[in-house]
C-alpha positions, 0 to 999 in steps of 0.5 A: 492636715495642716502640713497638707495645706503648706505643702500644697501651697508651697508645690502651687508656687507661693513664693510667685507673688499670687497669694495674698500676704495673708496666705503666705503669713501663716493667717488662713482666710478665705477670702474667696468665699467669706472673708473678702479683701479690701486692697485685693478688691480695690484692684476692680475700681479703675478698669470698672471706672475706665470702663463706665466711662467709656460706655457713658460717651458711648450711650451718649451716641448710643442712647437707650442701647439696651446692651450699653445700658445692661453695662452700666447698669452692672458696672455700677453695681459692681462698684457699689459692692462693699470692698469689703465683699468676699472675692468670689462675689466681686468676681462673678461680677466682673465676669458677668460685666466681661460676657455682655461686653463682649455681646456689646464687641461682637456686633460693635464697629471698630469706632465704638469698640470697648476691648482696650477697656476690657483688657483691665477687666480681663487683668483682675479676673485673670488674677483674681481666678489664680488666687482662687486655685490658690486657694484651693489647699486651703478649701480642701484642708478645711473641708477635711477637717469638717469630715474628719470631726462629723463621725467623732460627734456622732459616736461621741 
């Protein structure tokens, strides 16, 4: 089972510099779902700050804008979070943040736009979704693993 993973890792394209150091160490976490990785979530704090910024002076033009205030609101959660916290938490997260602004871009003149902020936002959860089918042989190698020890407890 093990071979299975290494192969699947090395066919997903290991040496492009997607995993994590921990994958390609050999060390298997599951940072997606358990685990978390601190530098990996550090990767979040700029755009999400150069974002609350951004919406900050806009609620100051804006205020009380119910759409502005949800951003912040999430923005300020989501930098909150331990960076510690499992990757696939911060990035729903982060995807949550992505959709109400874009609600904000739909309705938003071109003054008050907030795409040059999103593109940083945009950057960690492109990235953060191929780790995540990285991950993947690494998920299904575990979970065969589970299936395969579940009949032996039974019968034994």
């Amino acid at each position: 089972i093990d071979a299975l993973g290494q192969a699947a890792a090395e066919s997903m394209g290991a040496e492009d510099g997607l995993l994590l150091p921990s994958l390609l160490s050999g060390q298997r976490k599951d940072v997606m779902y358990r685990d978390g990785d601190a530098c990996e979530a550090k990767l979040l704090c700029k755009p999400v700050a150069v974002f609350v910024a951004r919406v900050q002076s806009l609620l100051r033009e804006f205020p009380e804008h119910a759409i502005l205030e949800q951003l912040l609101l999430v923005s300020q959660r989501l930098l909150s979070l331990p960076l510690d916290s499992p990757l696939g938490r911060l990035l729903a997260g982060l995807e949550l943040l992505h959709r109400k602004a874009l609600e904000w871009e739909t309705y938003a003149a071109k003054h008050v736009s907030i795409r040059d902020e999103l593109m940083g936002i945009e950057a960690v959860i492109m990235k953060w979704h191929r780790l995540e089918v990285h991950a993947w042989p690494d998920l299904l190698v575990a979970r065969a693993r589970r299936c395969a020890h579940r009949p032996s407890s039974i019968f034994l």
